[in-house]
C-alpha positions as CSV (number, residue, x, y, z in Angstrom):
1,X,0.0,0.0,0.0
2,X,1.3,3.1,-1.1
3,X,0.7,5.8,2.4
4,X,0.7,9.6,-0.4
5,X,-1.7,7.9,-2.6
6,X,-3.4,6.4,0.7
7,X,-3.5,10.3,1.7
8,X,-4.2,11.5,-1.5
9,X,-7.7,9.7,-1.2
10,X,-8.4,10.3,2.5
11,X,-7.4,14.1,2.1
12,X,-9.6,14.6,-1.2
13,X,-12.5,13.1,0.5
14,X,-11.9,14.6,3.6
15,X,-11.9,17.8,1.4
16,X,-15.0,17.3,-0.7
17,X,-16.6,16.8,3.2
18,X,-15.2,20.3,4.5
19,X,-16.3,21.9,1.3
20,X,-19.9,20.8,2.0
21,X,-19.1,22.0,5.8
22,X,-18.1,25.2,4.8
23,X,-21.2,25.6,2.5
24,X,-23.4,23.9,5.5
25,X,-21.9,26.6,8.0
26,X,-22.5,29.5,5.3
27,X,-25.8,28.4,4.8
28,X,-26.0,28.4,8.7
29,X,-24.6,32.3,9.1
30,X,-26.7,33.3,6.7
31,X,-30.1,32.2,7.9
32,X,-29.6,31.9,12.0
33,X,-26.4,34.6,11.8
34,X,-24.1,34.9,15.2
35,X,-26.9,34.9,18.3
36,X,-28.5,33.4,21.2
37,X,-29.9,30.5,18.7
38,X,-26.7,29.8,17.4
39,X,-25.3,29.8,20.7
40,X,-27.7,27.5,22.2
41,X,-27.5,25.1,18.8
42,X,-23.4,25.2,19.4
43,X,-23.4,24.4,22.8
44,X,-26.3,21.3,22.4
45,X,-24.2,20.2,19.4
46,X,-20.9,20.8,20.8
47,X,-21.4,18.1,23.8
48,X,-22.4,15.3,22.1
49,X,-19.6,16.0,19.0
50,X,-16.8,16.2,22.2
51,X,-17.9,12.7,23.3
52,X,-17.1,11.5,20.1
53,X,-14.0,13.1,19.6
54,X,-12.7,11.9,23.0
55,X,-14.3,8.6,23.6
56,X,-14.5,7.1,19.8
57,X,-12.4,9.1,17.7
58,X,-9.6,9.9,20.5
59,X,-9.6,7.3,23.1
60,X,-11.6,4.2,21.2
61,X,-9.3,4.5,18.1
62,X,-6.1,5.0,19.3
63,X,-7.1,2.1,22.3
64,X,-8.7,-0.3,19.9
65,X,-7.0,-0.4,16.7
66,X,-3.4,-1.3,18.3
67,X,-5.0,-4.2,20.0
68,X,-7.4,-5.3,16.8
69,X,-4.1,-5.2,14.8
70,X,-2.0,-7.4,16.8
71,X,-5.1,-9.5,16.7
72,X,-5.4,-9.7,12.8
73,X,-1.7,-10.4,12.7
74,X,-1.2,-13.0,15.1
75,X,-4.3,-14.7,16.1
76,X,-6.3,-15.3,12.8
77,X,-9.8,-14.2,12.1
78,X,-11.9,-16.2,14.3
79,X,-10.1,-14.4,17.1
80,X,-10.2,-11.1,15.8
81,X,-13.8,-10.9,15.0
82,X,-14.8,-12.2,18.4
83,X,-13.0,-9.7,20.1
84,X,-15.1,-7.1,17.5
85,X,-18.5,-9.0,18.7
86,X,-17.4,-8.5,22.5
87,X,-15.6,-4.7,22.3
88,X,-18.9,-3.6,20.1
89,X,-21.6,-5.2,22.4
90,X,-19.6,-3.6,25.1
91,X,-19.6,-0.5,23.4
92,X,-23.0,-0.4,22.8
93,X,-24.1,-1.1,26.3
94,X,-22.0,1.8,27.6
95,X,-23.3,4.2,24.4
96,X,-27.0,3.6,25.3
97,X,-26.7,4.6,29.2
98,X,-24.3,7.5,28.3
99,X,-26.9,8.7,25.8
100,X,-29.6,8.4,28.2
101,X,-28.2,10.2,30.9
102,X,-27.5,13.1,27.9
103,X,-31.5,12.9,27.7
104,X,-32.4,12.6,31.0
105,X,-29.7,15.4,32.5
106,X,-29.6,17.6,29.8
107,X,-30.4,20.5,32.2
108,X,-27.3,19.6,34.1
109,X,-24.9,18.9,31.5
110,X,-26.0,22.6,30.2
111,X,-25.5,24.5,33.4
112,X,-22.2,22.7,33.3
113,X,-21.0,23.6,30.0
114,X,-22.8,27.1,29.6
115,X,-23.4,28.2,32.9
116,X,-23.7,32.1,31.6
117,X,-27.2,30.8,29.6
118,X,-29.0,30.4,33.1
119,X,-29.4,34.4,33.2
120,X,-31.5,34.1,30.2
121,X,-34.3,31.3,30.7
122,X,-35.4,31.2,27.0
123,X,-31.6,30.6,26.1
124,X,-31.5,27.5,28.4
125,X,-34.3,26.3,28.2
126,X,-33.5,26.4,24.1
127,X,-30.3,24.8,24.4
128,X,-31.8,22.1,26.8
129,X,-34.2,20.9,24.3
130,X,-31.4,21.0,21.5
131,X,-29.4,19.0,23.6
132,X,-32.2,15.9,24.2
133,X,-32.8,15.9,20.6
134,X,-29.0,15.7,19.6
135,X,-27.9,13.3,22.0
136,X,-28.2,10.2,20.2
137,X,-25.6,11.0,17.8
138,X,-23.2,10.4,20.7
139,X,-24.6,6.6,20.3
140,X,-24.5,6.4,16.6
141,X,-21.2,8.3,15.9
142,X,-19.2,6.4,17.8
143,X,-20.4,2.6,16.7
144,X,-19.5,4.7,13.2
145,X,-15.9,5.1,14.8
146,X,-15.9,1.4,15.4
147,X,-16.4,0.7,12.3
148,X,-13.6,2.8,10.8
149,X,-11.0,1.3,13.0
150,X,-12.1,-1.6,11.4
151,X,-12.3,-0.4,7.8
152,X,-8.7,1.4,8.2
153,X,-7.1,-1.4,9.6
154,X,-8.3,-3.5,7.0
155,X,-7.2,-0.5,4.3
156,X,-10.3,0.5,3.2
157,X,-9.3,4.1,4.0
158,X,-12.0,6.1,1.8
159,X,-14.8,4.5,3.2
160,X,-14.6,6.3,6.6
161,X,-13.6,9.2,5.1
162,X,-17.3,9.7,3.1
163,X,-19.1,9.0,5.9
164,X,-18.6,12.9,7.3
165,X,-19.9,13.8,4.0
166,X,-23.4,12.6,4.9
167,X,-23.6,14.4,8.1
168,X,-23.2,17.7,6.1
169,X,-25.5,16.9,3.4
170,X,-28.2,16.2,6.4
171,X,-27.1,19.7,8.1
172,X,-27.7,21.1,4.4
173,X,-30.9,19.3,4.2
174,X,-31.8,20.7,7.0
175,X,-30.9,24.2,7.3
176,X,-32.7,24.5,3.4
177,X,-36.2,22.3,3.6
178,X,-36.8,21.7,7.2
179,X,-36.3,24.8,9.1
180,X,-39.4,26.7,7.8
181,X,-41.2,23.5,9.3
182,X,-39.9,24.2,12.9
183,X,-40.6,26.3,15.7
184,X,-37.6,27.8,16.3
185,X,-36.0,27.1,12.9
186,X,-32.9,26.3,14.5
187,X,-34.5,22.6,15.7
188,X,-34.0,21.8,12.4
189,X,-30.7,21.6,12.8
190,X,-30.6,18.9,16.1
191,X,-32.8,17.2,14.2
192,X,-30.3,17.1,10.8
193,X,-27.2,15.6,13.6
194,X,-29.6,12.9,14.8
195,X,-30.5,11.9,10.9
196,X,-27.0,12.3,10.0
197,X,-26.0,9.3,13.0
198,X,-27.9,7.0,11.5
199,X,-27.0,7.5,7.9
200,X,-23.7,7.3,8.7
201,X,-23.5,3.9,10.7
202,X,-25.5,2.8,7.5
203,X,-23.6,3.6,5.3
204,X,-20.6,1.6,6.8
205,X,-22.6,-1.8,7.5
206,X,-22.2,-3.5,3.5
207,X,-18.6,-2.7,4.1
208,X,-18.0,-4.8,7.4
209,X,-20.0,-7.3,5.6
210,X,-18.1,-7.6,2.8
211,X,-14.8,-8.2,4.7
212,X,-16.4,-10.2,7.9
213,X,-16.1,-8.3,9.8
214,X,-20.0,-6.9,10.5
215,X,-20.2,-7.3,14.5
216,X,-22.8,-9.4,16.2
217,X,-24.2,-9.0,19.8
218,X,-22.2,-11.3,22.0
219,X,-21.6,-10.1,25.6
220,X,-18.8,-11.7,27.3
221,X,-17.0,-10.5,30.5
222,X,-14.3,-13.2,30.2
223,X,-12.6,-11.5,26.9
224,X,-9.2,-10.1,27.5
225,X,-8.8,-8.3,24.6
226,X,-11.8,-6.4,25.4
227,X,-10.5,-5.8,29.0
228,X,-7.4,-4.4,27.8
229,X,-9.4,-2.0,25.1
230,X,-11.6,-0.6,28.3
231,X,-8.4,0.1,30.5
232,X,-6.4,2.3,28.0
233,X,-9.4,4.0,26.7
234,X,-9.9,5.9,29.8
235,X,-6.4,6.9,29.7
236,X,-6.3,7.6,26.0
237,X,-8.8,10.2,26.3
238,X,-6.3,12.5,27.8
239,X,-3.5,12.0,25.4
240,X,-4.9,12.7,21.8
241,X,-7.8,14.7,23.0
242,X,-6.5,17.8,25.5
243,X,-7.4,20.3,22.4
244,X,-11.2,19.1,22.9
245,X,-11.4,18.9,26.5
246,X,-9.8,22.9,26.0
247,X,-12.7,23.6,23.5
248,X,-15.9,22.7,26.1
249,X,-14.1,24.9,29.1
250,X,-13.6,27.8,26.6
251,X,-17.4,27.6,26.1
252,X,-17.8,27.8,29.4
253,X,-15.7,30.8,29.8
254,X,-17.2,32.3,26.2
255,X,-20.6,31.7,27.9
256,X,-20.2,34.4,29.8
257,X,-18.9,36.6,27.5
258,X,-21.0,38.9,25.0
259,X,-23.5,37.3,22.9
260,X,-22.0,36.0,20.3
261,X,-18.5,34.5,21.8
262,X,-19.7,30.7,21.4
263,X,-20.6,31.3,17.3
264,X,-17.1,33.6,16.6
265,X,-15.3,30.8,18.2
266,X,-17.2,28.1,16.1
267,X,-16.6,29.8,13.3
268,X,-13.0,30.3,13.7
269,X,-12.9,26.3,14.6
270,X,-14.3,25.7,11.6
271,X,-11.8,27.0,9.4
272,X,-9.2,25.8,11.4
273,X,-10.4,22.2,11.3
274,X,-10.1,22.3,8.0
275,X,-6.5,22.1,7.4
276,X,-6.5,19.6,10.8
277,X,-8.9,17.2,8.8
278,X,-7.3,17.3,5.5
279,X,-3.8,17.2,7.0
280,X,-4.0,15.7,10.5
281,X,-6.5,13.7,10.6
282,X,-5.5,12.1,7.0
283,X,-2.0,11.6,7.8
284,X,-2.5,10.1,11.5
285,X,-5.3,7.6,10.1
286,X,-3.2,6.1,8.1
287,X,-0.3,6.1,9.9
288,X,-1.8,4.4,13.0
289,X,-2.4,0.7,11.5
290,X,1.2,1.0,9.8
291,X,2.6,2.2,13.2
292,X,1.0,-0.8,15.1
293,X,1.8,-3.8,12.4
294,X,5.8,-2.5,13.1
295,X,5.1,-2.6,16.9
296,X,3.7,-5.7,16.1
297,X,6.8,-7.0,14.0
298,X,9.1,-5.4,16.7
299,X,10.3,-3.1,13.5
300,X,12.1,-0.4,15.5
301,X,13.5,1.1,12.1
302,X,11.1,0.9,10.5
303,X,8.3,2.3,12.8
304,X,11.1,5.6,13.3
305,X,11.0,6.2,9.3
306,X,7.2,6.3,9.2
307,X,7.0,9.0,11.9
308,X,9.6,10.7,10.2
309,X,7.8,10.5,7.1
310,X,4.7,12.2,8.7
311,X,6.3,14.9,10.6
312,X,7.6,16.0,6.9
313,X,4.8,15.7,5.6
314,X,3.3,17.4,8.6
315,X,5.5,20.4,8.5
316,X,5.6,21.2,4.8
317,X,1.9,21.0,3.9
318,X,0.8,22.5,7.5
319,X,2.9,25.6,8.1
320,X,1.6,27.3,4.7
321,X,-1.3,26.9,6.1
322,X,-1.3,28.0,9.3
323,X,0.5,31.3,7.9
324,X,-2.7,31.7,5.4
325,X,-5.2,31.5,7.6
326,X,-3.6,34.0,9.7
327,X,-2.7,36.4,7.3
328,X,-6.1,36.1,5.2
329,X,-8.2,35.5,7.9
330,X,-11.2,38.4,7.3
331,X,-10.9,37.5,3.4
332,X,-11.7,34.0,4.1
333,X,-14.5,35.1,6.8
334,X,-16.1,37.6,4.9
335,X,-16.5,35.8,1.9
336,X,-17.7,32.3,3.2
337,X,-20.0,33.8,6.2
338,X,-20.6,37.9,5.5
339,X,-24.4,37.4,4.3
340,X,-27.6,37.7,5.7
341,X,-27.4,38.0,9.5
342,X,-23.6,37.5,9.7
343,X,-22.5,41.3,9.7
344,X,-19.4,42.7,9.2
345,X,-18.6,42.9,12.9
346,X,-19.2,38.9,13.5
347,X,-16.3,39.0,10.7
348,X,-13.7,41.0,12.8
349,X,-14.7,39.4,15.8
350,X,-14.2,35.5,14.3
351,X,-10.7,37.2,12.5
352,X,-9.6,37.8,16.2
353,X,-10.3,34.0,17.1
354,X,-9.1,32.3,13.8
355,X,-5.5,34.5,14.4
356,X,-5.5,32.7,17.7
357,X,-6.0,29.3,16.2
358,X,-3.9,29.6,13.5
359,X,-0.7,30.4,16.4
360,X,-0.9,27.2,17.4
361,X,-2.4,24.8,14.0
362,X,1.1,23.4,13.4
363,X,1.0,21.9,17.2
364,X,-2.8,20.8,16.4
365,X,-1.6,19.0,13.7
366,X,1.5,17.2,15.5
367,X,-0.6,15.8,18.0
368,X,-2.1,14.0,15.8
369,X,0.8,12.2,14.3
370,X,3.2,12.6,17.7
371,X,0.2,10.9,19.6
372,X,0.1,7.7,17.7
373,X,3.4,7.4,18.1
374,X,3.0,6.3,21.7
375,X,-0.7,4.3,21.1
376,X,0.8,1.8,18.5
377,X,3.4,0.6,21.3
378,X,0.2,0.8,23.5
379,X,2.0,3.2,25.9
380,X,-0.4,5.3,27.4
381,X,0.8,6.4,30.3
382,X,3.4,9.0,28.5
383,X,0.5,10.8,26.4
384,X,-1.5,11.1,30.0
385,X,0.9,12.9,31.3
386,X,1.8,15.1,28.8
387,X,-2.1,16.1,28.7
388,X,-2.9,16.6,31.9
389,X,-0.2,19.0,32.0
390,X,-1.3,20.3,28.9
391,X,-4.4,20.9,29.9
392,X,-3.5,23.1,33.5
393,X,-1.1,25.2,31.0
394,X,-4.0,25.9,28.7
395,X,-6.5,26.9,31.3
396,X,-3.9,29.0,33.2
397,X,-3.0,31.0,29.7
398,X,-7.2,31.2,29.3
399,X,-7.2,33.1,32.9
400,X,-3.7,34.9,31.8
401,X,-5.6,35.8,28.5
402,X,-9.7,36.4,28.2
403,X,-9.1,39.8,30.7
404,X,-7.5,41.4,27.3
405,X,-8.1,39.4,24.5
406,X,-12.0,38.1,25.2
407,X,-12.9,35.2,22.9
408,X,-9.9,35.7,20.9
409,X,-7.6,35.2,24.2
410,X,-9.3,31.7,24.6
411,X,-8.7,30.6,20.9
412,X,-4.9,31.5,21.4
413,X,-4.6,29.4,24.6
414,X,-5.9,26.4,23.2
415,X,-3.3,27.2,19.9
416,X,-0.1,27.9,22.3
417,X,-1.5,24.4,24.5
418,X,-1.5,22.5,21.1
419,X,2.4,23.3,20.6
420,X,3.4,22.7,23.9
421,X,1.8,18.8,23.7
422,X,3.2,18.2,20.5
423,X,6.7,19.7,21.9
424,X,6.4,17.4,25.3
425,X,5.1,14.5,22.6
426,X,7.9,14.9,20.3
427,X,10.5,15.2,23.3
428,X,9.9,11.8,24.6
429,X,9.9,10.3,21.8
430,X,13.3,11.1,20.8
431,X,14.3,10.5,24.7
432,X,12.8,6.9,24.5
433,X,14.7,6.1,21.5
434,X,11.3,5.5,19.3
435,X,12.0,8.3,17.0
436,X,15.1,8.9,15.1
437,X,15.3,11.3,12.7
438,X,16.4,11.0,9.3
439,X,19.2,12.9,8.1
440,X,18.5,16.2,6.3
441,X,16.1,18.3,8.6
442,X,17.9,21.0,8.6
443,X,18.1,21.8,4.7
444,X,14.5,20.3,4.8
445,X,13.4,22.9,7.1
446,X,15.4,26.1,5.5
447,X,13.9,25.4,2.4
448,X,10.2,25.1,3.5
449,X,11.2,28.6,5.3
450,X,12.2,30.1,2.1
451,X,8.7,29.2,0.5
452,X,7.2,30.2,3.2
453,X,8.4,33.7,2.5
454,X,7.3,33.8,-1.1
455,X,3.7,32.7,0.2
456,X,3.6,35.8,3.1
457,X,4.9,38.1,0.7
458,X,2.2,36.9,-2.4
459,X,-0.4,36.9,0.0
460,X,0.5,40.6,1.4
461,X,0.8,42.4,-1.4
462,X,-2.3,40.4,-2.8
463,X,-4.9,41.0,-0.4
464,X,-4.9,44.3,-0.6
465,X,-6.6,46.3,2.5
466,X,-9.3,44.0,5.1
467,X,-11.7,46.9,4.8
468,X,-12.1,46.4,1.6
469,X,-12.9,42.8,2.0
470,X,-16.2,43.9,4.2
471,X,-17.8,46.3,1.5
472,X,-17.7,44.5,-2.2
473,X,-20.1,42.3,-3.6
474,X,-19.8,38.7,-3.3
475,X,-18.8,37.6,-6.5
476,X,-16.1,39.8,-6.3
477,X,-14.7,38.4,-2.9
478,X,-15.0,35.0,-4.1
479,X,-13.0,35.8,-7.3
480,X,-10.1,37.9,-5.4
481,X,-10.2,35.1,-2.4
482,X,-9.5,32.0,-5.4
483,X,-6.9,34.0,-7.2
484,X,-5.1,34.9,-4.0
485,X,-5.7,30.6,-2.9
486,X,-4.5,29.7,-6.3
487,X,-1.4,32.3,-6.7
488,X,-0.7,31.4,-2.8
489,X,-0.6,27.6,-3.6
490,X,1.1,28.2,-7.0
491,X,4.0,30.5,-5.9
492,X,4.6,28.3,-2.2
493,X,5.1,25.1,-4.5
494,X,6.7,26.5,-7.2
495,X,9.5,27.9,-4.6
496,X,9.5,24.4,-3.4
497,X,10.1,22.9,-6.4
498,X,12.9,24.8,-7.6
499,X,14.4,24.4,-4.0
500,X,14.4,20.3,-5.1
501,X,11.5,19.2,-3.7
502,X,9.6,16.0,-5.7
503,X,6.6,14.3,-5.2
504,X,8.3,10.8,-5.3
505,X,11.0,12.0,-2.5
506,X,7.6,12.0,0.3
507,X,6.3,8.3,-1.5
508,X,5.9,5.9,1.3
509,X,4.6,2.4,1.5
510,X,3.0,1.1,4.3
511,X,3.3,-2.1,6.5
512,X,1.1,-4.5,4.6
C-alpha cells in the first residue's frame, strides 16, 4: 500500500466533506447569523460532537485499533472478529446509558458547559431541548468510529472518510427544507445531527460485511482483549484529545462573554479544522495501522521512518497553512460567512479568534501524528501525562488571556497548548529512543522557510486592505479570495520545487 496515494484519497474526500461543511456553516450564518440561537444550537451540538472526539475518535481508536491489529496479525480471524463481537456489544451497552443520561440530565450537562445561559431562561431552556434531541448521535457516531478502525485497519481508508460527508448533506438538508417546518428554525438543525447518525453507521454496515467483519451481539466478560481496550481507553482520552477537552471549558468561559462569543469561536474552529482534517487527521489515520503492524513486528526502524515521514509531511503542507489562515483570515470570513445575519462585525470578531487558532495549528496537527506514536506501542501512560499538563497550561493561559483578548484570548490558549503537547510528545519520543530522525532536517526545514516567505509576501501584497474585503459584492470576494488561494498555492510550490523538492521524495509504502 502506497501511504501519499493512501493520503491523497483520504485528504480529497476529507476535502469534498469540509467543502460541504463550509457551505453547510454558510448556509447556517446566513439564515440563523451569530446569536442566542446559534449559541444555544453550538453548545447542544458541541457536547455530544466532544464525546465522540474523546471517547470514539480519540480514546476508542487509538485504544482499539493497536490491539485489533496485533489480533489480525497474530491470532487469525476467528479471534479477531470475536474480540469485535465482544468490544462492540460492550460498546453499545455503555453508548445507550451515556446517551440516556444526555437525555435525561440535559439541564445539568447545560448548566455545566454554559453556565452564563442560566441568566437568560429562554436561552436554556432552548439549548436544553437541542441537547435531548441531539444526543443520540453520541450513540451512533461512535459505533460509526468502530467501524472505521475496522475499515482502516483493514485498508479501506475512503470509506470512513465519506461518511462525514453525509452528516453535512443532512445539516444542508436541513438548514434548506426543514427549518421553515420548525418552531424555532434552528430545531431543524438537532434534528439534521440525529438523521446524519444513523446514515452514517448505515452507510458503513455492507462494508464490514463484505470483509467479515460486521459485529454481532455477543456479551462476554471473560474476553481479555476487550479488557485491555476498556483500560487504556480511559487513559487515552487525555492524550490525543486535550485540544477538545480545552474547546468545552472555553465555552464555558465564552458563555459568559458577549452574545456572540460561542458562534465567533465556532466559526474560527471551523476554518481551522479544515486544514486539521485534511492534513492531520489524513495523515495520523493512516499512519496508526502501519505504526502498530511494526510494533507488532518489533520493527524499530522501521516504525522511526514512518513518523519521520509524517512529521515532513506534517510540517511542509501545515505551516503554509497556518500562515494563510492567519494572514487572510477576514478574506476567508467575509466571503464564506458575511451574508444575511452574519455582519461585518461577526467578521472582525471570528478574524480575532481564527489568528489565535492559526498560532498554534502546526502543534494541532502534530498531535495528531506525535500521539500515535506512543498508542501503537500501546503506551499510554506518556500521552497522560503530557495532557494533563497540557491541559493546567492551557486553562492557566485562558485566565492569563480572556481579561484582554475576550474570545480571541481563549482561541490563542488552546493554539499555544497544542504546541506545547506536541513539543512534550515529540521530546519523549526522541528520549525513549522511538523516534530517530532522518538525516536532512535542517536543509529540509530552510527550504520550507524560504517558501514560506514567497507565500507571506504573495499573500500581502495580494490582499490588498481587510476593509475592503467587508464592503464588495460577493462575486467579487470569491474571485479575489480563489486567485489569491491559487497564486498562494502556486507560488509556495513552485519555490518548493525549484528548491528540489519532488513528489516521489515523500512516497511511502505502508506495512502490509
Amino acid at each position: 500500500m502506497n501511504l501519499l496515494k493512501a493520503l491523497a484519497t483520504i485528504s480529497s474526500l476529507t476535502l469534498i466533506s469540509r467543502i460541504l461543511a463550509f457551505v453547510r456553516d454558510v448556509l447556517i450564518a446566513r439564515i440563523f447569523g451569530a446569536g442566542a440561537a446559534t449559541d444555544a444550537f453550538f453548545v447542544a451540538f458541541k457536547l455530544p460532537n466532544l464525546l465522540r472526539r474523546l471517547f470514539a475518535e480519540g480514546a476508542f481508536s487509538q485504544a482499539f485499533v493497536p490491539i485489533f491489529g496485533e489480533y489480525r496479525n497474530r491470532r487469525g480471524h476467528d479471534e479477531t472478529k470475536l474480540l469485535v463481537d465482544h468490544v462492540t456489544t460492550m460498546l453499545a451497552i455503555i453508548l445507550f446509558v451515556v446517551t440516556l443520561i444526555g437525555i435525561v440530565a440535559a439541564p445539568i450537562l447545560v448548566y455545566i458547559s454554559a453556565p452564563g445561559f442560566a441568566k437568560d431562561a429562554e436561552k436554556f431552556d432552548l439549548t436544553v431541548q437541542l441537547l435531548r434531541i441531539t444526543s443520540p448521535y453520541i450513540f451512533f457516531i461512535s459505533l460509526v468510529s468502530v467501524a472505521a478502525g475496522i475499515l482502516n485497519t483493514y485498508n479501506k481508508f475512503w470509506v470512513p472518510a465519506f461518511a462525514p460527508v453525509l452528516l453535512n448533506l443532512c445539516f444542508i438538508g436541513g438548514a434548506l427544507w426543514l427549518a421553515p417546518y420548525c418552531d424555532p428554525p434552528i430545531l431543524a438543525l438537532a434534528w439534521a445531527v440525529f438523521v446524519a447518525g444513523i446514515v452514517q453507521l448505515a452507510f458503513q454496515v455492507p462494508f464490514l460485511k463484505k470483509i467479515g467483519m460486521l459485529p454481532s451481539i455477543r456479551f462476554s466478560l471473560k474476553d481479555e482483549g476487550m479488557w485491555r481496550v476498556i483500560k487504556q481507553m480511559g487513559p487515552a482520552v487525555f492524550g490525543v484529545s486535550i485540544a477538545q477537552i480545552s474547546l468545552i471549558i472555553n465555552t464555558i468561559f465564552a458563555s459568559f462573554l458577549v452574545a456572540g462569543s460561542v458562534s465567533w469561536l465556532y466559526y474560527a474552529d471551523r476554518l481551522m479544522e479544515f486544514p486539521a482534517g485534511v492534513l492531520g487527521v489524513a495523515i495520523g489515520t493512516i499512519l496508526l495501522p502501519s505504526l502498530s503492524k511494526c510494533h507488532a513486528d518489533n520493527n524499530t526502524a522501521e516504525y522511526s521512518k514512518l513518523l519521520d515521514w509524517g512529521l515532513r509531511l506534517t510540517i511542509m503542507l501545515t505551516l503554509p497553512a497556518a500562515l494563510a489562515l492567519g494572514m487572510i483570515a477576514v478574506p476567508l470570513l467575509a466571503t464564506f460567512f458575511q451574508h444575511g445575519a452574519f455582519a461585518a462585525h461577526d467578521v472582525l470578531m471570528t478574524r480575532n479568534a481564527l489568528v489565535g487558532y492559526s498560532v498554534g495549528l502546526i502543534g494541532m496537527i502534530l498531535v495528531k501524528i506525535l500521539a500515535p506514536g506512543f498508542y501503537a506501542r500501546q503506551d499510554i501512560r506518556t500521552p497522560v501525562k503530557i495532557g494533563i499538563a497540557t491541559l493546567i497550561a492551557t486553562q492557566l493561559m485562558n485566565l492569563v488571556f480572556i481579561g484582554w483578548l475576550q474570545h480571541a484570548g481563549l482561541a490563542l490558549a488552546i493554539g499555544l497548548g497544542a504546541c506545547f503537547n506536541s513539543a512534550i510528545l515529540f521530546h519523549f519520543l526522541r528520549k525513549h529512543g522511538i523516534y530517530q530522525p532522518e538525516p536532512g532536517w535542517a536543509i529540509f526545514f530552510a527550504k520550507v522557510c524560504l517558501a514560506l516567505l514567497a507565500l507571506g509576501l504573495a499573500l500581502w501584497f495580494g490582499m490588498g486592505t481587510e476593509q475592503s474585503w467587508l464592503t464588495r459584492s460577493g462575486w467579487a470576494r470569491i474571485l479575489h479570495l480563489a486567485a489569491l488561494v491559487a497564486g498562494g498555492v502556486a507560488i509556495y510550490f513552485f519555490v518548493l520545487f525549484v528548491l528540489g523538492f519532488r513528489p516521489r521524495d515523500f512516497s511511502k509504502r505502508g506495512v502490509n
